[in-house]
C-alpha positions in Angstrom: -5.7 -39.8 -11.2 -8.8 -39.2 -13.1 -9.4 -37.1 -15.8 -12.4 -35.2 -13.7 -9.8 -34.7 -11.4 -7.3 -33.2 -14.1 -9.6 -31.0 -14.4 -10.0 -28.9 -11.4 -6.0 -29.6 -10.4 -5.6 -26.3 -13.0 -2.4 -24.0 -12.4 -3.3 -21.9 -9.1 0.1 -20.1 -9.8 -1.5 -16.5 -9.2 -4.1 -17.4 -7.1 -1.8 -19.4 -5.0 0.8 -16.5 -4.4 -1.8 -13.6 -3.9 -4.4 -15.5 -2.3 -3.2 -18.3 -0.3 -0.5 -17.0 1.3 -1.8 -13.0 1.7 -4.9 -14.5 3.4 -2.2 -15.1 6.2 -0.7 -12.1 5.6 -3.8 -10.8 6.2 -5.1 -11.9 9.7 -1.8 -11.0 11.1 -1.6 -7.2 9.4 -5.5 -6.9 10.6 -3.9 -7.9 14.2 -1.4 -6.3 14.2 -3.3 -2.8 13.3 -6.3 -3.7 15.5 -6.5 -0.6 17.5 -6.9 1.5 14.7 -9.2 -0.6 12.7 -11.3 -2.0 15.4 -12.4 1.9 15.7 -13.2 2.4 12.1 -15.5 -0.8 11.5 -17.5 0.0 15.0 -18.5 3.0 13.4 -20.5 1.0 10.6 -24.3 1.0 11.5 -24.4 -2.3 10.6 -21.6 -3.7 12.4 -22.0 -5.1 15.7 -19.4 -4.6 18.5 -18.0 -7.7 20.5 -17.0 -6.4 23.2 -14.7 -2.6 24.2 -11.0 -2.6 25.8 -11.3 0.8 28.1 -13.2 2.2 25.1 -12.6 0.6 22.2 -14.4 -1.5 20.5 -14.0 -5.0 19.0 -16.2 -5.9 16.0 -18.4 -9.0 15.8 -17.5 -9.0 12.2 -13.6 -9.5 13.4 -14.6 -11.8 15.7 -16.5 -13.5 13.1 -14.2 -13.2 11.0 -11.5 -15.1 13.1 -14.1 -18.1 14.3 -14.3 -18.9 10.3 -10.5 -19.0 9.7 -10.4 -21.0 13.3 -13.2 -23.1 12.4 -11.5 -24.2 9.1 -8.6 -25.3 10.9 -11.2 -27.7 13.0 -12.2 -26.0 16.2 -15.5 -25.9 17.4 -18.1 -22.3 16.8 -18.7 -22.1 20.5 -19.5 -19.2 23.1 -16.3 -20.7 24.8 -14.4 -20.4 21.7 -15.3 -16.9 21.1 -14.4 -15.8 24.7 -10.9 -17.2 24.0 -10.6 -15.1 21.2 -12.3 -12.3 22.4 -9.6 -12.6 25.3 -6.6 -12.8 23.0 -7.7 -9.6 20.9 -8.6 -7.3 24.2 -4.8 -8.3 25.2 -4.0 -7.9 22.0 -5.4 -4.3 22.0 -4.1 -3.6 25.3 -0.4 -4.3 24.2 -0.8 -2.6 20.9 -1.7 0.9 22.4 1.1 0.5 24.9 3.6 0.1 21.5 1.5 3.1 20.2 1.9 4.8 23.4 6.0 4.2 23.2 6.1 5.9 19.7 6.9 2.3 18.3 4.5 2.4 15.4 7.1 5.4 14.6 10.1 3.2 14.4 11.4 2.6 10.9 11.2 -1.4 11.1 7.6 -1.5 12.3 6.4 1.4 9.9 8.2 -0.9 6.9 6.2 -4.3 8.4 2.9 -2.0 8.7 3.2 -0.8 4.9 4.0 -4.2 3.5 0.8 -6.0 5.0 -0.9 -3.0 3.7 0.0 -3.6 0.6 -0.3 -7.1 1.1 -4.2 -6.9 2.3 -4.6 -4.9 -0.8 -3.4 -6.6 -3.1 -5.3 -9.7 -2.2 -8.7 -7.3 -1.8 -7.9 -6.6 -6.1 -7.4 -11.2 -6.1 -10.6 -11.5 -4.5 -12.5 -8.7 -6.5 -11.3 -10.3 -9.8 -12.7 -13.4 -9.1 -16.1 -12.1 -7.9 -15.9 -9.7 -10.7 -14.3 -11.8 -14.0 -17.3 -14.1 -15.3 -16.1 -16.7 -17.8 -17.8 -16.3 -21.0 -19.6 -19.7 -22.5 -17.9 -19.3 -25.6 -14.4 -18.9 -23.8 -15.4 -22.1 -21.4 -16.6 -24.4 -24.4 -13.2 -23.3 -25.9 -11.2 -24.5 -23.3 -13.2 -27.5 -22.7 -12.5 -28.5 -26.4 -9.0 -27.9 -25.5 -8.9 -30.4 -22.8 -10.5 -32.7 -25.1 -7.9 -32.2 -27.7 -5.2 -33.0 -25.1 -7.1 -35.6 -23.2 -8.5 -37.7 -26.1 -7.2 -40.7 -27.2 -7.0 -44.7 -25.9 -6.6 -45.6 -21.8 -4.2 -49.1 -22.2 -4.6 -52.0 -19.5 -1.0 -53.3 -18.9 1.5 -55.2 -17.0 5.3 -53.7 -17.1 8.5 -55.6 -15.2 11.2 -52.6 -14.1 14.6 -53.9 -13.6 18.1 -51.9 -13.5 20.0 -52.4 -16.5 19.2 -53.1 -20.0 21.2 -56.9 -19.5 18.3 -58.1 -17.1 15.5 -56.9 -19.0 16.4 -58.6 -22.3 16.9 -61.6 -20.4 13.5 -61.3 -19.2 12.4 -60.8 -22.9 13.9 -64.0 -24.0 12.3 -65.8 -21.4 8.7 -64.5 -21.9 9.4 -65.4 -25.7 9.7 -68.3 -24.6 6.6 -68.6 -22.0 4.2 -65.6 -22.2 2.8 -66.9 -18.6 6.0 -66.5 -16.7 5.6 -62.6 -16.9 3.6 -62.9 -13.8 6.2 -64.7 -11.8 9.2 -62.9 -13.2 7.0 -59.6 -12.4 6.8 -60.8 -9.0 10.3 -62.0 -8.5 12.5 -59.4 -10.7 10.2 -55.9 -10.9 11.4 -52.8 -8.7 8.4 -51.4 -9.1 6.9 -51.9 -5.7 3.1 -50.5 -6.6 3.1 -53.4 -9.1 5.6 -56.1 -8.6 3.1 -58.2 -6.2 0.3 -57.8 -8.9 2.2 -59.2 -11.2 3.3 -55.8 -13.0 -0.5 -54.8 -13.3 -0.7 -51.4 -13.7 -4.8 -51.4 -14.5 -6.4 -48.8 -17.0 -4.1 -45.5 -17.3 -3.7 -42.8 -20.0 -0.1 -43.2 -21.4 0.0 -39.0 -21.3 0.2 -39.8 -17.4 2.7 -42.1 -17.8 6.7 -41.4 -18.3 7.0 -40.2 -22.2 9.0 -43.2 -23.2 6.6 -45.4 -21.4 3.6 -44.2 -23.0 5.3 -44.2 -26.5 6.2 -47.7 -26.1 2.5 -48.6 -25.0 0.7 -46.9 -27.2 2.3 -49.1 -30.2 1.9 -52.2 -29.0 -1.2 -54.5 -30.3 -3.2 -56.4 -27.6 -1.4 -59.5 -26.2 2.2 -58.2 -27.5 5.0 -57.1 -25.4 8.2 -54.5 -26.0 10.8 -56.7 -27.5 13.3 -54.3 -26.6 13.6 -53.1 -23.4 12.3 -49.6 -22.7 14.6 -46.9 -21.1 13.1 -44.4 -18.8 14.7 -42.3 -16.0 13.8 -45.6 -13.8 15.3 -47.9 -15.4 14.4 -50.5 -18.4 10.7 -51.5 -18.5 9.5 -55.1 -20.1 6.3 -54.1 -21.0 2.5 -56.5 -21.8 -0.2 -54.8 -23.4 -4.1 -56.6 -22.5 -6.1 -54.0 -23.6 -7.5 -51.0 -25.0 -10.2 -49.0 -25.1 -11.3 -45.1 -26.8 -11.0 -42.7 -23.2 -14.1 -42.0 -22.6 -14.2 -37.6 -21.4 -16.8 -36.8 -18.9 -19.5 -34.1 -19.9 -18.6 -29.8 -20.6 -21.6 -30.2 -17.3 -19.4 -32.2 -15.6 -16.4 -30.6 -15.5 -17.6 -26.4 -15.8 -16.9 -25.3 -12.5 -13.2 -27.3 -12.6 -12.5 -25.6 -16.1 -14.3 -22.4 -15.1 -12.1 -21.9 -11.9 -9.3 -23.2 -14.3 -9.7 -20.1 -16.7 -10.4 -17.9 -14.4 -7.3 -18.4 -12.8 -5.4 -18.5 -15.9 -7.0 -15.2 -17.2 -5.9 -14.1 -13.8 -1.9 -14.8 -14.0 -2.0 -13.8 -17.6 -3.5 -10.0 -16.3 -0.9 -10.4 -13.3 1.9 -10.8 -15.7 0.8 -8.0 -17.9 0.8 -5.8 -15.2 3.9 -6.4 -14.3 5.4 -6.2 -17.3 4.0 -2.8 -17.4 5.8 -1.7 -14.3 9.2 -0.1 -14.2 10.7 -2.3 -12.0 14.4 -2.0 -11.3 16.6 -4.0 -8.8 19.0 -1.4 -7.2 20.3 -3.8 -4.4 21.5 -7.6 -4.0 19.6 -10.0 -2.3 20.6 -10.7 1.5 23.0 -13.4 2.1 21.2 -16.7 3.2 22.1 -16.4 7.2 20.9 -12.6 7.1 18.5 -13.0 10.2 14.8 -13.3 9.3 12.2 -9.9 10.1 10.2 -10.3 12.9 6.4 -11.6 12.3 3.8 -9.3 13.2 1.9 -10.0 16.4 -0.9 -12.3 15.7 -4.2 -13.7 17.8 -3.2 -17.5 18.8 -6.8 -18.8 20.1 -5.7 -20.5 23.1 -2.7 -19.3 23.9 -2.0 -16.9 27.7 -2.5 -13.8 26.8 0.8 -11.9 28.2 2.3 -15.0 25.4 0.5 -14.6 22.6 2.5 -12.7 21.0 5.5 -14.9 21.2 3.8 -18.0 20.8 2.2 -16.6 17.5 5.7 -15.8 15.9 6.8 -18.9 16.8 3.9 -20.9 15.6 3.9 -18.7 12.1 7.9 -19.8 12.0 7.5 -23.5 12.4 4.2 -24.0 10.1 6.7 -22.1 7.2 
């Protein structure tokens, strides 16, 4: 993995919880409240309605809303597209002020699911305000950026390793190379487990020893050019003969390459870091066990499944929710 890479592979930890997932949570609490939503957002000026079920209107900012999450997922922006989904929210409608109708939005399970993807819209609305909101200072960004250099600096090593099972084999392949520096190649070939290197003769190209196993990179990073490990080197995978051909001073990309990787990197740090102080603000006190592992799952909200027959979408989204988890 490169080092560019590294970069903008930063912890998502927050993000990931609040973000990722509560987008989800999201379309389906937006679904599952439609008829009262739908209502509110036709009354904006400038929102556009779709189209009306027996009165009530569906926004075009729902519907476009739903074509971008679709769209990401591959399918096409087309007029046929948007009928289908159009279709599934007017049956979606329809069926929702039949529950209403019932009293069902009443019932204590469906009032708890309704409150808990309110709270979970919301508290992705505060995710997505922070990051639109939190600029990273240039003095915090060169800061971290000297960090990554700090950690990131060094030598990248060019070498070969044979991995065998126990210690026994690899000191016999030591004695042997001792013997005839060129018959590394062959025992690699013959001997190694490793099977991303074995049939290149244990070459494991250009790598930074911090992405290596720790006792791998030790053991590397004390050899001189042309030397091997004349003891065997113990790792979690076994015992590693080890060749050093080369080194050379890493060479870091650019603070200009690498800002918007290490900005969204900060960001998202700063993020967890106000997340956690929040929390450990709260008062937050656990008054009951957690349910037993076979304790049946709740029931997923009703959800638009583009595609789907309309009398079951509703099914065929719970279902669909359940297996993709």
């Amino acid at each position: 993995m490169s080092i560019k890479s590294r970069v903008v592979l930063g912890s998502a930890l927050a993000l990931l919880v609040l973000s990722a997932c509560n987008d989800k949570n999201a379309d389906k609490a937006a679904s599952a409240s439609a008829s009262a939503s739908a209502s509110a957002s036709a009354s904006s000026a400038s929102n556009e309605v779709a189209a009306t079920v027996d009165g009530t209107p569906i926004s075009k900012k729902q519907l476009d809303q739903i074509m971008q999450q679709q769209a990401g997922q591959g399918m096409p922006d087309t007029p046929e597209t948007r009928k289908m989904i159009i279709d599934n929210l007017a049956m979606q409608l329809i069926v929702a002020k039949e529950a209403v109708k019932k009293g069902l939005d009443k019932s204590p399970e469906v009032a708890d699911q309704l409150e808990m993807t309110r709270q979970s819209i919301l508290a992705n609305a505060y995710v997505k305000d922070y990051i639109k909101t939190a600029a990273v200072s240039d003095e915090a960004l060169k800061a971290e950026y000297d960090d990554f250099k700090s950690k990131n600096g060094g030598n990248e090593y060019k070498a070969r390793h044979i991995l065998v099972k126990t210690e026994a084999e690899a000191k016999d392949i030591i004695a042997k190379i001792k013997k005839d520096i060129k018959s590394f190649d062959g025992l690699a070939k013959s001997k190694s487990m490793d099977p991303g290197s074995k049939d290149k003769g244990g070459d494991l190209g250009w790598f930074n020893p911090r992405g290596m196993v720790p006792e791998f990179g030790a053991a590397v990073a004390t050899l001189e050019k042309g030397k091997f490990t004349e003891e065997p080197v113990k790792s979690q995978f076994g015992y590693h003969v080890i060749v050093l051909d080369d080194s050379r001073p890493l060479t870091l990309p650019p603070l200009e390459e690498v800002k918007a990787g290490l900005s969204q990197q900060l960001q998202q740090k700063n993020m967890k870091k106000m997340l956690d102080d929040m929390k450990a603000k709260a008062k937050i006190e656990v008054t009951a066990a957690p349910a037993p592992a076979s304790a049946p799952a709740a029931s997923a909200p009703l959800t638009v499944v583009p595609g789907a027959a309309p009398a079951a979408s509703a099914a065929a989204s719970a279902s669909a929710d359940a297996a993709k988890k």
